[in-house]
C-alpha positions as a Markdown table, in Angstrom:
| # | Residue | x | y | z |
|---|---|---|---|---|
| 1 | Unk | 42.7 | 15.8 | -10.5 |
| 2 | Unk | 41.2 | 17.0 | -13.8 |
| 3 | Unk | 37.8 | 18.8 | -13.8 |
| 4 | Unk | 36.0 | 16.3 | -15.0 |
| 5 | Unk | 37.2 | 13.8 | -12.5 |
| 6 | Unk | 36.1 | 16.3 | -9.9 |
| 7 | Unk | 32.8 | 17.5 | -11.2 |
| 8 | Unk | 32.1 | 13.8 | -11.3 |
| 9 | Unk | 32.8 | 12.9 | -7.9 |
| 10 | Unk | 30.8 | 16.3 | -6.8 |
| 11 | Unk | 27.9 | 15.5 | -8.6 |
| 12 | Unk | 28.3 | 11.4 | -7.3 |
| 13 | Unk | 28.6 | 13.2 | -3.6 |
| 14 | Unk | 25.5 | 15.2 | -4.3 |
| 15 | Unk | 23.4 | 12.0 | -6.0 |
| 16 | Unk | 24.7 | 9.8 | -2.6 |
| 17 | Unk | 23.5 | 12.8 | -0.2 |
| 18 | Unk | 19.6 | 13.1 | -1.8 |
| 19 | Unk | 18.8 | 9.9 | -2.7 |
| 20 | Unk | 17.3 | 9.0 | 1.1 |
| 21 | Unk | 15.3 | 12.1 | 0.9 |
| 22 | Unk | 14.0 | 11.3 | -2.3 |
| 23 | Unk | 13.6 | 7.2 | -1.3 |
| 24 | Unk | 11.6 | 8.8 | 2.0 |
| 25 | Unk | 9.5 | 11.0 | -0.2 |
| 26 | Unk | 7.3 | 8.0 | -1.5 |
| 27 | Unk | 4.0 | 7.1 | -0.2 |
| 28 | Unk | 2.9 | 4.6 | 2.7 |
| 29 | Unk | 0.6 | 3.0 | 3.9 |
| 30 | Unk | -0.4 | 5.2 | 7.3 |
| 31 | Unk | -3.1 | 2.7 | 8.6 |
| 32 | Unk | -5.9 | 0.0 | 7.8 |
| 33 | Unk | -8.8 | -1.6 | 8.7 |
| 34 | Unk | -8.9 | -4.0 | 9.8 |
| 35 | Unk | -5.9 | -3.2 | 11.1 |
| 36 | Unk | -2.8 | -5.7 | 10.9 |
| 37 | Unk | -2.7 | -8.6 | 12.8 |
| 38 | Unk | -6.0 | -7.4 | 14.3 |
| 39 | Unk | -8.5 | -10.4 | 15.6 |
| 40 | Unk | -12.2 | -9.6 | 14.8 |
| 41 | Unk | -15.2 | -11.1 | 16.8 |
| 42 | Unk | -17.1 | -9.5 | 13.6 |
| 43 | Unk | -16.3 | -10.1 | 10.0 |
| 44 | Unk | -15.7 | -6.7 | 7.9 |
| 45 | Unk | -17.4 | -6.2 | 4.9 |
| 46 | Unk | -14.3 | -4.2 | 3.5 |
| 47 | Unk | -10.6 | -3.5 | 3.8 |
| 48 | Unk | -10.0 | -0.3 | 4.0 |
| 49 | Unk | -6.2 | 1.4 | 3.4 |
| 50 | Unk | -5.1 | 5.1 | 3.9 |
| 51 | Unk | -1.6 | 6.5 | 2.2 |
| 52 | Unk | 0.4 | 9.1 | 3.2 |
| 53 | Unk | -0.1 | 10.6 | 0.1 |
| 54 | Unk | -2.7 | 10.5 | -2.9 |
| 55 | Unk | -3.3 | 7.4 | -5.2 |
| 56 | Unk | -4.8 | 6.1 | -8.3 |
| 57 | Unk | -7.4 | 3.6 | -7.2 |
| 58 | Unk | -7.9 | 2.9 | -11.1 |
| 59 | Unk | -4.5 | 0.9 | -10.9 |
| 60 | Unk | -4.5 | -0.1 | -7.7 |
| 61 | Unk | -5.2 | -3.8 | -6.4 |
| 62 | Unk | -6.7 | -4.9 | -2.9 |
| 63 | Unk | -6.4 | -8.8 | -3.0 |
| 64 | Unk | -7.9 | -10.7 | -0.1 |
| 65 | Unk | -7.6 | -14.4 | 0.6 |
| 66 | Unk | -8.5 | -16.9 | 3.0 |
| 67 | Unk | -6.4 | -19.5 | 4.4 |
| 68 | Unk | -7.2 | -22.3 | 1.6 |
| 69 | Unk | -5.5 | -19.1 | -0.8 |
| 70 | Unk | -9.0 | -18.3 | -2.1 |
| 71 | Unk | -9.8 | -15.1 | -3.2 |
| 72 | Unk | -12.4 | -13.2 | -1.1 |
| 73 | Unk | -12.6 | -9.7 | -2.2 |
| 74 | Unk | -14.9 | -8.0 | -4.9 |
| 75 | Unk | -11.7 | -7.3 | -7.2 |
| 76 | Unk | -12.9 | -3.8 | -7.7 |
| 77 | Unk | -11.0 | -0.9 | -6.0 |
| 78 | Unk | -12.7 | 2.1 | -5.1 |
| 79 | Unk | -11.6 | 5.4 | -3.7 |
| 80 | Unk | -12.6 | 8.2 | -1.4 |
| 81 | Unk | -13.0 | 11.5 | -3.9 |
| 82 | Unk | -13.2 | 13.5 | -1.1 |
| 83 | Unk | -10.0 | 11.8 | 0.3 |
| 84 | Unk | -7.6 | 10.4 | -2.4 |
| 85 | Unk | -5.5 | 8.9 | -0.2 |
| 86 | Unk | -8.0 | 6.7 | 1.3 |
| 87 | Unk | -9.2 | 3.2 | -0.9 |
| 88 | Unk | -11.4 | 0.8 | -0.4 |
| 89 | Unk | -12.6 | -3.2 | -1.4 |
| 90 | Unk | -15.4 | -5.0 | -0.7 |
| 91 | Unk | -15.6 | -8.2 | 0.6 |
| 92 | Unk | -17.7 | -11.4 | 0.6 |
| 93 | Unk | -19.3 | -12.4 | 3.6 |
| 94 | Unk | -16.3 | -14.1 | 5.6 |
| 95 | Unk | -16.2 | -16.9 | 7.9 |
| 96 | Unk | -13.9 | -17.2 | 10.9 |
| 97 | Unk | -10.4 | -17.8 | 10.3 |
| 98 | Unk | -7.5 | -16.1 | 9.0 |
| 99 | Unk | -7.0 | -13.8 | 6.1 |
| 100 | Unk | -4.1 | -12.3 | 4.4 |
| 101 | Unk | -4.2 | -8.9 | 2.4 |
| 102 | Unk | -2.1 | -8.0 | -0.3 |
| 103 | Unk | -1.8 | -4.3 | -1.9 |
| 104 | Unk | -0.3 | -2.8 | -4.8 |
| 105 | Unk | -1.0 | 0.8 | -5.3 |
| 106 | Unk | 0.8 | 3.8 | -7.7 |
| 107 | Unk | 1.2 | 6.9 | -5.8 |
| 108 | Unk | 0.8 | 10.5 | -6.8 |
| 109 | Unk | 4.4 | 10.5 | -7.7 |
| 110 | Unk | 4.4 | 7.9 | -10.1 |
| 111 | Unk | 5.9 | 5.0 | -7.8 |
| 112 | Unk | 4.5 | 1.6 | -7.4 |
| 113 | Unk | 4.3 | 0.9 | -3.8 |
| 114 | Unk | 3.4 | -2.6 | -2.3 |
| 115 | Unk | 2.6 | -4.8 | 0.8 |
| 116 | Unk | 1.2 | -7.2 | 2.5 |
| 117 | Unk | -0.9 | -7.5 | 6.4 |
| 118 | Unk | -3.2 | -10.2 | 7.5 |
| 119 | Unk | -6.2 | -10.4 | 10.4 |
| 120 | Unk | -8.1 | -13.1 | 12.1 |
| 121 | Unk | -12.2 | -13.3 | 12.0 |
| 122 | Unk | -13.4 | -15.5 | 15.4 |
């Protein structure tokens, strides 16, 4: 075995051993409110979604529809300055039924991060 072929597969070992830790280093989503799958005998006036980590609510997206697809949020993202992690969107006054929630966020390291919940208004 030459030493390149074996400073390669060291260095291929190395890359194959950190990569989890560096894929479990990105932000997540910790909790919400409402909170998914939660049914609610009163309709929020926001969705509300805290990270693990910081993120940049100026390129983030909240997007809330109702069952027909429509668009119910205010569109504009806002964050917590006293809590980075924490964001924020405000909604329009919501009837009963069900609603899905879709996020899209960039966390302090750079990553995008996405997902999805829904809750149920009575």
């Amino acid at each position: 075995m030459t030493h390149k072929t074996l400073a390669a597969g060291l260095l291929g070992a190395l890359f194959m051993t950190a990569w989890p830790l560096a894929a479990s280093a990105h932000t997540h989503l910790e909790k919400s409110d409402p909170a998914d799958k939660a049914t609610l005998t009163t309709a929020p006036s926001s969705v509300q979604l805290w990270f693990s980590d910081k993120v940049a609510a100026e390129w983030s997206k909240i997007v809330v529809t109702d069952g027909a697809g429509q668009r119910v949020d205010q569109e504009k993202v806002t964050a917590d300055e006293a809590e980075p992690e924490h964001i924020r969107v405000d909604l329009k006054p919501l009837a009963p039924g069900d609603y899905k929630v879709d996020w899209n966020v960039i966390s302090g390291d750079g990553h995008r991060v996405k997902g999805s919940f829904s809750f149920s208004v009575q």
